[in-house]
C-alpha positions in Angstrom: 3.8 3.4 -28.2 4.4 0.2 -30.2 2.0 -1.9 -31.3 0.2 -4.6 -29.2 -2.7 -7.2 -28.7 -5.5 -6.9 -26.5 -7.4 -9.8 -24.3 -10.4 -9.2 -22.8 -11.1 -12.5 -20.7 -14.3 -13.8 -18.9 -12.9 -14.8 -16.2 -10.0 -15.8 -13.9 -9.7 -18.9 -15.5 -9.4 -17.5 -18.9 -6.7 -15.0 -17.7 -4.6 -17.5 -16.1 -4.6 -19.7 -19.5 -3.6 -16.1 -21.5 -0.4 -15.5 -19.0 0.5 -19.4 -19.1 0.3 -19.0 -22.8 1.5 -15.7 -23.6 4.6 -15.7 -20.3 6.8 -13.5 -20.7 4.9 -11.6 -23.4 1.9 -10.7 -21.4 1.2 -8.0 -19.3 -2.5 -7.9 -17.2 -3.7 -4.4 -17.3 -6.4 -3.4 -14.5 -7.0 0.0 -14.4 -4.3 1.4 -16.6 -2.8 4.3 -15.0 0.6 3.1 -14.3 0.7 0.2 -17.3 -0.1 2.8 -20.0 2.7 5.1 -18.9 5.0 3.1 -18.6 4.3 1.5 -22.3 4.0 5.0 -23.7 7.7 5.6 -22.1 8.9 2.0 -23.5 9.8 1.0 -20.1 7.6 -1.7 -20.9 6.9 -3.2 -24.1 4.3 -6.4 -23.5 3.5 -7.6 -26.7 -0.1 -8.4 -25.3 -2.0 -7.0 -22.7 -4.6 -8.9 -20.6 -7.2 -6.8 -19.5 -9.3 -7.6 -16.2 -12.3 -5.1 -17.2 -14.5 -8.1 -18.0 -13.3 -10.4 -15.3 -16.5 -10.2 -12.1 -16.4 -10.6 -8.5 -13.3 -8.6 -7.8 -14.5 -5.4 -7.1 -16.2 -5.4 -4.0 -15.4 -4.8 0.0 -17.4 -6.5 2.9 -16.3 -7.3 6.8 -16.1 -11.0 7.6 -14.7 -12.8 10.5 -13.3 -9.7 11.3 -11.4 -8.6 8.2 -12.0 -6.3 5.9 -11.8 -8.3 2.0 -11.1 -5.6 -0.6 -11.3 -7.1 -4.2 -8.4 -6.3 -6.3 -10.7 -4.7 -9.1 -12.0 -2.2 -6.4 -11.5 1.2 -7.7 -9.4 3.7 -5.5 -12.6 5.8 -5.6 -14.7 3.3 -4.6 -12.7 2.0 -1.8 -12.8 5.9 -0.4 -16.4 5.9 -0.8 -16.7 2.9 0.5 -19.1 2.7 4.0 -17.4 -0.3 5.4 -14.0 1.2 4.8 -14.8 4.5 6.4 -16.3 2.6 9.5 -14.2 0.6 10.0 -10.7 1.5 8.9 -11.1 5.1 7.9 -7.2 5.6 7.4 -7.3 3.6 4.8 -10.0 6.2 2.8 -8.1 8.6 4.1 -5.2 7.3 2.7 -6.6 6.4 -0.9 -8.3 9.9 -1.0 -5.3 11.7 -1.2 -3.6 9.8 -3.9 -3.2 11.6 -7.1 -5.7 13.2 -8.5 -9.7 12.5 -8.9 -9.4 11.4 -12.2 -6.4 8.8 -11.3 -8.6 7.5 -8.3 -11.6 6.8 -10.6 -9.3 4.3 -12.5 -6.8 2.9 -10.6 -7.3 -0.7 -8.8 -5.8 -1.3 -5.4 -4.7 -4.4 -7.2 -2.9 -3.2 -9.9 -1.6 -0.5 -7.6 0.2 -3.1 -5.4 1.2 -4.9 -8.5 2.7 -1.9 -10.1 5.1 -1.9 -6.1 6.3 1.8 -7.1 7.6 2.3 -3.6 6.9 5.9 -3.8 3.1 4.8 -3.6 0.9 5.7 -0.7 -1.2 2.7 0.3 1.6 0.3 1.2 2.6 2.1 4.2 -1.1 2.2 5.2 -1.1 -1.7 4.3 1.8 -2.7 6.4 0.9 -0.7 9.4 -2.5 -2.1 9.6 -0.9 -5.9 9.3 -2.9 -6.3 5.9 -2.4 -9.4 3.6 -2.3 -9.7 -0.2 -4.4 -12.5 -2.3 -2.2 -14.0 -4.6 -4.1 -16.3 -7.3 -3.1 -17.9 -10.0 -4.4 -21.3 -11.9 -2.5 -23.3 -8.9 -4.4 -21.7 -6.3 -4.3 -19.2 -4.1 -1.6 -18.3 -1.3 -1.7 -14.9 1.4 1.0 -13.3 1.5 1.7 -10.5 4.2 1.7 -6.9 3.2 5.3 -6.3 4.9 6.6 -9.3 2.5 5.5 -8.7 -0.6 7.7 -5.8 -2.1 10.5 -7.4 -2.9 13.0 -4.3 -4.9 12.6 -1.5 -6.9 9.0 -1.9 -8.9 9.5 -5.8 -7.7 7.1 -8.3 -6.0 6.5 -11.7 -5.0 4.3 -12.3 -7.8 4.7 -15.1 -9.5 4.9 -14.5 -13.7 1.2 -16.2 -13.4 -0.2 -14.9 -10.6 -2.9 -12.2 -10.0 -3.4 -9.8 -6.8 -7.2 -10.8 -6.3 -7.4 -8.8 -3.2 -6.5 -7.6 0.2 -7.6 -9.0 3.6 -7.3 -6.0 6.7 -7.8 -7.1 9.9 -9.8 -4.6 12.2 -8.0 -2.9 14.6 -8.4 -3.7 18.6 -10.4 -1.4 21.0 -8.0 1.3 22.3 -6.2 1.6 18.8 -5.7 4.6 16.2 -4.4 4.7 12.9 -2.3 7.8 10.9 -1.1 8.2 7.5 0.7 11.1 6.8 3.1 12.5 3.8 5.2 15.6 3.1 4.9 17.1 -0.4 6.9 19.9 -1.1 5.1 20.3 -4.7 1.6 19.9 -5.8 -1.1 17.4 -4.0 -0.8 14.9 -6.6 2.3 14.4 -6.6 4.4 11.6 -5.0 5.5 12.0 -1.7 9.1 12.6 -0.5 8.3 10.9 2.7 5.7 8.9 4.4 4.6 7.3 7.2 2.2 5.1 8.8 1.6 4.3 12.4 -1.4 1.7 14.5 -1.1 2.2 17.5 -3.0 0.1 20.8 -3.1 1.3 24.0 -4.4 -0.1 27.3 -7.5 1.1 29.4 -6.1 3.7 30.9 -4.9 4.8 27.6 -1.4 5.7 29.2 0.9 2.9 27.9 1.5 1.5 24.4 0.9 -2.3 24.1 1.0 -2.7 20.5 2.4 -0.5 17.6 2.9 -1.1 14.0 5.1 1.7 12.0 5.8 1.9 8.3 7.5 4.2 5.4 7.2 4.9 2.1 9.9 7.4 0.0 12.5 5.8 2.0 13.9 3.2 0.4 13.8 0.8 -2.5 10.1 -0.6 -0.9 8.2 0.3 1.7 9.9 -0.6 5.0 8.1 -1.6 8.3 9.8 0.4 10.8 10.6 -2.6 13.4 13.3 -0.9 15.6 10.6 2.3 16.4 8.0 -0.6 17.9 10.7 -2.0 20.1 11.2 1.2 21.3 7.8 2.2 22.0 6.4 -1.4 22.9 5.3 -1.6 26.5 6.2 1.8 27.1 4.1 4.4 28.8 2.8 7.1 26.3 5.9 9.6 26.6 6.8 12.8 23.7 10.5 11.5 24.4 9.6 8.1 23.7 7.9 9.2 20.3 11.3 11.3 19.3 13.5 8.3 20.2 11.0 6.1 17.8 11.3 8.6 14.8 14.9 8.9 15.4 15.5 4.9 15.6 13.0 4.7 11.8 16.1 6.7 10.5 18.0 2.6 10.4 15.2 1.8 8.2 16.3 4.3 5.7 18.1 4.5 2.2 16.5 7.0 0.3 17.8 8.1 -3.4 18.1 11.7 -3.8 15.9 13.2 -6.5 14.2 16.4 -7.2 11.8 15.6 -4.4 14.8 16.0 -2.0 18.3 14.9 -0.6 18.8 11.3 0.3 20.1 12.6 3.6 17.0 15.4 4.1 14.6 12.4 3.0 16.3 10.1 6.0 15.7 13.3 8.9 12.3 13.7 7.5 11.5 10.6 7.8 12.5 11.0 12.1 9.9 13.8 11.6 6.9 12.2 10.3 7.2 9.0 12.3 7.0 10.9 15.5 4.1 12.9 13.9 2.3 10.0 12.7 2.5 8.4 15.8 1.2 11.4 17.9 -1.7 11.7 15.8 -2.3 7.7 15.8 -2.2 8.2 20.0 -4.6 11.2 19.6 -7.0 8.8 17.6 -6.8 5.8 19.8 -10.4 4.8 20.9 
């Protein structure tokens, strides 16, 4: 790895006035575990790096207004530990617990997570289904920007050169919802997955037709990809296994997968069918 300064600022403040200084030569490191990497393989080479560590008041989650505000410091452990986040959104722990590996959760932010937009990642599906927004703060203030819009490419964001994920806003879900996130992994339980999905879906009273759904995809394509022509299909529809195939079948227009040793670009795009449908059976079994 070549060599590098280190900031360690106070506050926001102070890390807005390094990246403003520094530009293109600064890098903010949160927790590490993509950043380091990714210097170590010089696919990066920051000639400073602008750690959070000593920065406050971005690490914790509380329910207000009926949201759930997840600094962007907060710990992947901590969010899956998290009472409010099990209580309330519990696909969203279940989601975080399965990333990586113990170790990797203790370190990795949710912030620096979204920032790092690998779109292989397993939270952005989760994100996107739930209708989540992204803080986005910098020394000009702060702007919201919806999960759904925020991967822009292939590792690429929205994020300004000076701005700072500060945290995530996810509203609750309505009475008659459930939430699913599922993966495939044909290697080891830390590893990346070679397709995901994410599915919320409300049902009426009766619990017998669909009024809302939200559907999203990770592995797919160069982000994650909310699955827009599945809801349309599924929208106002009664709670039918055809419907469900025709949905899974209809994500396959959201696909563009690169083939890689996790699989085929074309077995990644019938997969994907697969675990819509799935996710969206086990969202409908969680509804309450």
């Amino acid at each position: 790895m070549i060599a590098f300064d280190y900031r360690t600022p106070g506050s926001l403040e102070e890390a807005y006035a390094d990246l403003k200084e520094l530009g293109s030569d600064g890098k903010i490191i949160a927790g590490g575990t993509a950043l380091v990497i990714m210097m170590k393989q010089q696919l990066l080479q920051p000639a400073c790096v602008i750690s959070l560590r000593n920065v406050s008041g971005l690490s914790d989650i509380s329910e207000n207004n009926g949201s759930v505000h997840i600094g962007g410091l907060v710990s992947h452990a901590h969010l899956d530990a998290s009472d409010v986040v099990q209580g309330k959104l519990p696909v969203l722990g279940a989601t975080y617990h399965h990333v990586a590996t113990q170790r990797v959760r203790t370190m990795a932010t949710v912030g620096g997570g979204l920032a790092h937009a690998d779109p292989n990642q397993d939270p952005p599906p989760t994100f996107i289904a739930l209708g989540a927004s992204f803080e986005l703060s910098s020394a000009g203030g702060t702007r919201s920007v919806a999960a759904e819009d925020f991967f822009s490419d292939y590792y690429e964001t929205v994020l300004d050169p000076e701005e700072i994920v500060t945290g995530v806003s996810v509203p609750l879900m309505a009475a008659n919802s459930g939430a699913a996130y599922l993966k495939f992994l044909p290697r080891s339980a830390d590893d990346y997955a070679t397709v995901s999905a994410a599915a919320v879906v409300t049902l009426d009273d009766a619990k017998s037709t669909i009024q809302d759904v939200r559907i999203a995809m990770g592995s797919v394509n160069t982000t994650p990809v909310r699955a827009t022509a599945s809801e349309d299909v599924l929208r106002g529809q009664p709670v039918k296994a055809e419907g469900l195939r025709e949905a899974g079948e209809k994500a396959k227009e959201h696909t563009d997968p690169v083939s890689d040793f996790r699989g085929s670009g074309s077995y990644k795009t019938q997969m994907a069918a697969v675990f819509v449908r799935r996710a969206l059976e086990q969202a409908i079994a969680n509804a309450s």
